[in-house]
C-alpha positions as CSV (number, residue, x, y, z in Angstrom):
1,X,53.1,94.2,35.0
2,X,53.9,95.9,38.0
3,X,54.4,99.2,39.2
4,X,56.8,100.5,41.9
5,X,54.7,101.6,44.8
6,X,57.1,104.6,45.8
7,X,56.7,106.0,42.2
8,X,55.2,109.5,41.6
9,X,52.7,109.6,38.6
10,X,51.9,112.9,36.5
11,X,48.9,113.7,35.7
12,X,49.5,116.6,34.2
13,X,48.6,115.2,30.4
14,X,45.5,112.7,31.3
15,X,42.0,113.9,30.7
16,X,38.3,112.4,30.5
17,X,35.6,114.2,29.2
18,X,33.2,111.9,30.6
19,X,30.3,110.6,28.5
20,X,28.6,112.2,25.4
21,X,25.7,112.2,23.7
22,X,26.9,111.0,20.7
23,X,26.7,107.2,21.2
24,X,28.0,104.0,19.0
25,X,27.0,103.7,15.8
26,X,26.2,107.9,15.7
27,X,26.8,109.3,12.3
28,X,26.9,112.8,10.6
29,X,28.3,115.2,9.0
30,X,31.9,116.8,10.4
31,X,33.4,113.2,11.1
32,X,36.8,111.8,11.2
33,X,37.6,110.9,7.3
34,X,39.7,107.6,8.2
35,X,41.3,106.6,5.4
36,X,39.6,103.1,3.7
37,X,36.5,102.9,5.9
38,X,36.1,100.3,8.5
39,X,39.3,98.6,9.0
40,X,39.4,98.8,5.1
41,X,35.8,98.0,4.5
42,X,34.2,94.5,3.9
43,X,33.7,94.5,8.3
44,X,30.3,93.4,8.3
45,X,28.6,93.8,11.2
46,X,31.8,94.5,13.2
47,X,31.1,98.8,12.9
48,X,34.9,99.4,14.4
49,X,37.7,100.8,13.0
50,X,40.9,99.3,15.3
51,X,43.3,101.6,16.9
52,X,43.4,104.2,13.9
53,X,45.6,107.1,12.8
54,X,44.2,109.9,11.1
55,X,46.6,110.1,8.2
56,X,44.5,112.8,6.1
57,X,44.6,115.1,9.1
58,X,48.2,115.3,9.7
59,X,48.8,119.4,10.1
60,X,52.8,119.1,11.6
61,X,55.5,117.7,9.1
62,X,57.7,116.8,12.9
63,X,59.7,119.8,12.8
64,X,58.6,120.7,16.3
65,X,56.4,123.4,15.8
66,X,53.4,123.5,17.7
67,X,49.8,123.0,16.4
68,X,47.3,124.6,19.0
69,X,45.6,122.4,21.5
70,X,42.1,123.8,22.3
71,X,41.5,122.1,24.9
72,X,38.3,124.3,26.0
73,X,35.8,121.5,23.9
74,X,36.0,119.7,26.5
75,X,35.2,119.6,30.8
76,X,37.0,117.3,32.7
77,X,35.5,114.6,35.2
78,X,38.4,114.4,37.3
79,X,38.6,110.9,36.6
80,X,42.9,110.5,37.0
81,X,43.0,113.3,39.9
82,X,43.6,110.4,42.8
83,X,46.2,108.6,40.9
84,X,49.4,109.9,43.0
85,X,52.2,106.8,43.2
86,X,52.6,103.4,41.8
87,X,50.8,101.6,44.7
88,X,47.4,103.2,43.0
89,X,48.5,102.4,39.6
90,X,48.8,99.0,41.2
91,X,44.9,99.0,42.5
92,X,43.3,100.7,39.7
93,X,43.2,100.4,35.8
94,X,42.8,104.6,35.5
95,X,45.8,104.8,37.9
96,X,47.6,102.6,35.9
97,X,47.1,104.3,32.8
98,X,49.0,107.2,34.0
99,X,51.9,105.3,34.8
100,X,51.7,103.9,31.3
101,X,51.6,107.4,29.7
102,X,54.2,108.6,32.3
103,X,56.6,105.2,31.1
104,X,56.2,106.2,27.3
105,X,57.3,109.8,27.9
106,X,60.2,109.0,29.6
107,X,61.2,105.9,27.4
108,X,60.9,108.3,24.2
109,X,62.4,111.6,25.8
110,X,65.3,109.8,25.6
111,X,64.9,107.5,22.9
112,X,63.6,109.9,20.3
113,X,66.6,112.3,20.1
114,X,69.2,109.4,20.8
115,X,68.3,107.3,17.9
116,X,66.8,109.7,15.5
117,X,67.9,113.6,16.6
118,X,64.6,114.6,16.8
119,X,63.6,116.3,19.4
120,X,61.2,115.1,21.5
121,X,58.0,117.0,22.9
122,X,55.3,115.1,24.8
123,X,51.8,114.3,23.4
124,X,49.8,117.0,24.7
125,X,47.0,114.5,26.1
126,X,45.9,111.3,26.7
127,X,41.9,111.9,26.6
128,X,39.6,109.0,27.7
129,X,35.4,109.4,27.0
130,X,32.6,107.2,26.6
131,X,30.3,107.0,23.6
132,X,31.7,110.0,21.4
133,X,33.7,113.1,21.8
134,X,35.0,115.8,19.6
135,X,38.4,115.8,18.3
136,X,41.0,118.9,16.3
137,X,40.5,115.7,13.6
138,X,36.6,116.4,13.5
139,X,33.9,113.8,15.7
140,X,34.7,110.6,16.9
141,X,32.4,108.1,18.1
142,X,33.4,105.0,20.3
143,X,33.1,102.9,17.4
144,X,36.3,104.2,16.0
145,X,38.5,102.5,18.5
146,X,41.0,104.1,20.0
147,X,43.3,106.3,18.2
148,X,45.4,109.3,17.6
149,X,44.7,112.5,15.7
150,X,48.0,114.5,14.3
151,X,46.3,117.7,14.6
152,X,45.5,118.0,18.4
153,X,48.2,115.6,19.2
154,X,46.0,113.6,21.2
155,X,45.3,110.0,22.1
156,X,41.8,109.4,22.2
157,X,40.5,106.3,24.1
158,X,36.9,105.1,25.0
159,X,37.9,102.5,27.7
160,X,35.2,100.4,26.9
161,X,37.1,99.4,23.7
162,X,39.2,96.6,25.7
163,X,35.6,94.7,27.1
164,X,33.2,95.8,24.1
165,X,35.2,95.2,21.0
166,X,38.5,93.0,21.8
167,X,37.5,90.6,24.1
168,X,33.5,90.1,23.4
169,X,33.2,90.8,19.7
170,X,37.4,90.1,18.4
171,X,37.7,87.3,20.7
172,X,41.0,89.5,22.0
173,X,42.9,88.8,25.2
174,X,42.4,90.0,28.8
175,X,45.0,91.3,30.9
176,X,46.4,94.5,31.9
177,X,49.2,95.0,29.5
178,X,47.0,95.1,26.6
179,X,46.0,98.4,27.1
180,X,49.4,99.3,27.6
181,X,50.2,97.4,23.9
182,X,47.4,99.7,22.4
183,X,48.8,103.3,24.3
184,X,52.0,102.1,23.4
185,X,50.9,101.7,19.3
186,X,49.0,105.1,19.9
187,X,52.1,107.0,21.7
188,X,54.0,105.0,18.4
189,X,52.1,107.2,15.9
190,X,52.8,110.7,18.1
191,X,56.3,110.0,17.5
192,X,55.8,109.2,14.0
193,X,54.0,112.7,13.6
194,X,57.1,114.4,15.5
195,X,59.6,112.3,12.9
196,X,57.5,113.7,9.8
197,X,56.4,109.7,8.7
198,X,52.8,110.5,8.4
199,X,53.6,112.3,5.6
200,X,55.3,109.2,3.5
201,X,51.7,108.0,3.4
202,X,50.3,107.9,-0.1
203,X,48.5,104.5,-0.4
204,X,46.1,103.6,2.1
205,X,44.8,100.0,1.0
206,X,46.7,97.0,0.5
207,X,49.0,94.4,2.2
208,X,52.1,96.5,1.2
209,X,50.5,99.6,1.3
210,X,52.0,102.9,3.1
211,X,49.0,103.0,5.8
212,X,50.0,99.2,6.5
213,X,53.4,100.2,6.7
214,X,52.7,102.9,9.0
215,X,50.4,100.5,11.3
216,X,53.3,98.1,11.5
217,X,55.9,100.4,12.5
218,X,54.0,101.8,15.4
219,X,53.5,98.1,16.7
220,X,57.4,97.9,16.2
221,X,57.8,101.6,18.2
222,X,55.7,99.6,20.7
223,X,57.6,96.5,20.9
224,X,60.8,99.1,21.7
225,X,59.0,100.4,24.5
226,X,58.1,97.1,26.1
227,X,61.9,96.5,25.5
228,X,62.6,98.9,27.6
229,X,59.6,99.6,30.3
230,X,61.6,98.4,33.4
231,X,64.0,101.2,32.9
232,X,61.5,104.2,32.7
233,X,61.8,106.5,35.5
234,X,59.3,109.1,37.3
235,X,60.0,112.4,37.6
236,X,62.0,111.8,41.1
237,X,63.9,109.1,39.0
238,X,62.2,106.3,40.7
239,X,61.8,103.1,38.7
240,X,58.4,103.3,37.1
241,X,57.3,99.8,36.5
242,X,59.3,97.0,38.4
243,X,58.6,94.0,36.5
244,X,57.1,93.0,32.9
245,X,56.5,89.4,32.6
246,X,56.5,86.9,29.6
247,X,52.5,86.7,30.3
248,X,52.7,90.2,29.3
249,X,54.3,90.2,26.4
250,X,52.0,87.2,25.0
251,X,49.2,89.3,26.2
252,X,50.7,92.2,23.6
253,X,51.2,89.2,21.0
254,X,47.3,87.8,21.5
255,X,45.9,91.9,21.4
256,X,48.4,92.4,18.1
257,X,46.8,88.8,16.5
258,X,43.3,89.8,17.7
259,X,43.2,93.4,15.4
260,X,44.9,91.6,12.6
261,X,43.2,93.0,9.5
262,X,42.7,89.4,8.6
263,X,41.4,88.2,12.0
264,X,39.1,91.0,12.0
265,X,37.2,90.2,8.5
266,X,37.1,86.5,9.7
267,X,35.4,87.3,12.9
268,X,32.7,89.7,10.8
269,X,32.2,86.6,8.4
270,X,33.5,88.2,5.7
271,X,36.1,86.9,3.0
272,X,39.4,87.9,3.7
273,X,40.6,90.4,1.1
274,X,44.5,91.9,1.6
275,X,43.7,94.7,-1.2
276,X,41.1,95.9,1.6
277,X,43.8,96.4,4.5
278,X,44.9,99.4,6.1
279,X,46.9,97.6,9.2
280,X,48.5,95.1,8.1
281,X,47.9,91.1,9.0
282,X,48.1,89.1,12.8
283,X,51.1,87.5,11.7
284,X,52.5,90.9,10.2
285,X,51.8,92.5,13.9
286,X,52.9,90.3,16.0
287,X,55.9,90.4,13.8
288,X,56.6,93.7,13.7
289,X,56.2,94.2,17.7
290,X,58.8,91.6,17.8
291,X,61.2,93.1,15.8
292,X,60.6,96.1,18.1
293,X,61.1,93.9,21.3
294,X,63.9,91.9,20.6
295,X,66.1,94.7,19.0
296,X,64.7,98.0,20.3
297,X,66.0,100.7,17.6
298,X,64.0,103.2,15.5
299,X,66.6,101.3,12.2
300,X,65.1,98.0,12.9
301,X,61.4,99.4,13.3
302,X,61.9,101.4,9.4
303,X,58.8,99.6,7.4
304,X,59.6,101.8,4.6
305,X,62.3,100.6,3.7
306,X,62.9,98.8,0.3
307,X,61.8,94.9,1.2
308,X,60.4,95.7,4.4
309,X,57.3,93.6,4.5
């Protein structure tokens, strides 16, 4: 993947709040309830939960309205305040996490409304920490993974995810388009929230299960997005990102196979158990990003729908 140089990048909804003192494998009361435990229990020794939605903490039903954003938990590092154009987002891996936010905002300010007549309304941040942070969806530590809480509207992301858990203890791919897979999947459930899906969620265990269904459908919203990625503009309507390669999109298929539900209780040791799932299988994934990729409509991406999976 890369980026045009003479793009502009916006910073305006990137954040770090630098490291707390909450580190991995910190417990306690006032934590995020994720529905079915670690990646639907039976993880072993593998304390992660991947790339998460808080379902139970949904307070918008997507009709637009705002829930508040208090953003005053939290002091910024400055982290994303030299990322200006497309050349840095070329050099660095913060930088280029802009321009991945910046791609997604303008691929679904569009999209959204187009396909659906929805509105569209940005995610109000794209947070990075390290070790733990708190959340409008209650304490997170880095051993949640990377995910997206309804009730700020936030993505949260410890970057150390992609080097801890998906390469070293997954066995996950390396490469800088699978970050933008997992923001992509993350941005996926903000416009879930804004379409009023979280709330079809009643079962949250099982192959067929609503949280599975949910969990696919964002990889689909994802696969759209990479559909599209060489089209996104910046603000100045230059070209965001000038060229997406096949190595990129296998690098999206490995990171979707790695976080399986399946692959993850094999790498724990663990039997596999479908009734346990709450993201659905590798070979469900990858699928679903596909059908995302190859036909690049919110229709094709509906999980719910009768015979879906």
């Amino acid at each position: 993947m890369r980026f045009n140089p003479k793009a502009r990048l916006n910073t305006r909804r990137m954040g770090d709040a630098g490291r707390s003192g909450a580190g991995r494998g910190a417990s306690g009361g006032g934590g995020i309830p994720i529905p079915g435990g670690a990646a639907g229990g039976g993880i072993g020794t593998l304390v992660i939960i991947v790339i998460v939605v808080v379902i139970s903490m949904v307070a918008r039903g997507g009709s637009g309205g705002g829930s508040s954003y208090d953003d005053s938990r939290m002091s910024d590092t400055g982290r994303y305040e030299k990322c200006d154009s497309g050349e840095d987002a070329n050099n660095s891996s913060d930088c280029a996490r802009v321009a991945v936010e910046n791609s997604l905002t303008d691929y679904w300010s569009d999209a959204l409304p187009d396909q659906s007549g929805t509105a569209f309304e940005p995610e109000k941040k794209v947070e990075t920490f390290t070790d733990g942070i708190g959340t409008g969806c209650g304490a997170a530590t880095a051993d949640v993974g990377p995910f997206y809480c309804p009730s700020d509207q936030t993505i949260y992301l410890d970057t150390t995810f992609f080097d801890d858990v998906l390469e070293q203890q997954l066995g996950g791919p390396d490469g800088g388009f699978v970050e933008a897979y997992v923001l992509a999947h993350e941005y996926g459930h903000h416009i879930q929230n804004l379409l009023g899906t979280m709330g079809r969620v009643k079962t949250q265990q099982g192959p067929k299960s609503d949280a599975v269904r949910l969990e696919l459908q964002a990889d689909c919203y994802a696969g759209m997005w990479a559909k599209a990625a060489t089209t996104t503009e910046d603000d100045d309507g230059n070209v965001l990102i000038q060229d997406l390669t096949e190595d990129d999109i296998q690098q999206a298929i490995d990171a979707a196979t790695a976080v399986g539900d399946d692959r993850i209780q094999e790498a724990s040791g663990g039997d596999v158990d479908p009734e346990s799932w709450t993201h659905g299988s590798a070979k469900s994934r990858v699928q679903w990003f596909l059908t995302g990729y190859h036909d690049g409509t919110l229709k094709a991406c509906d999980t719910f729908a009768a015979g879906a999976l």
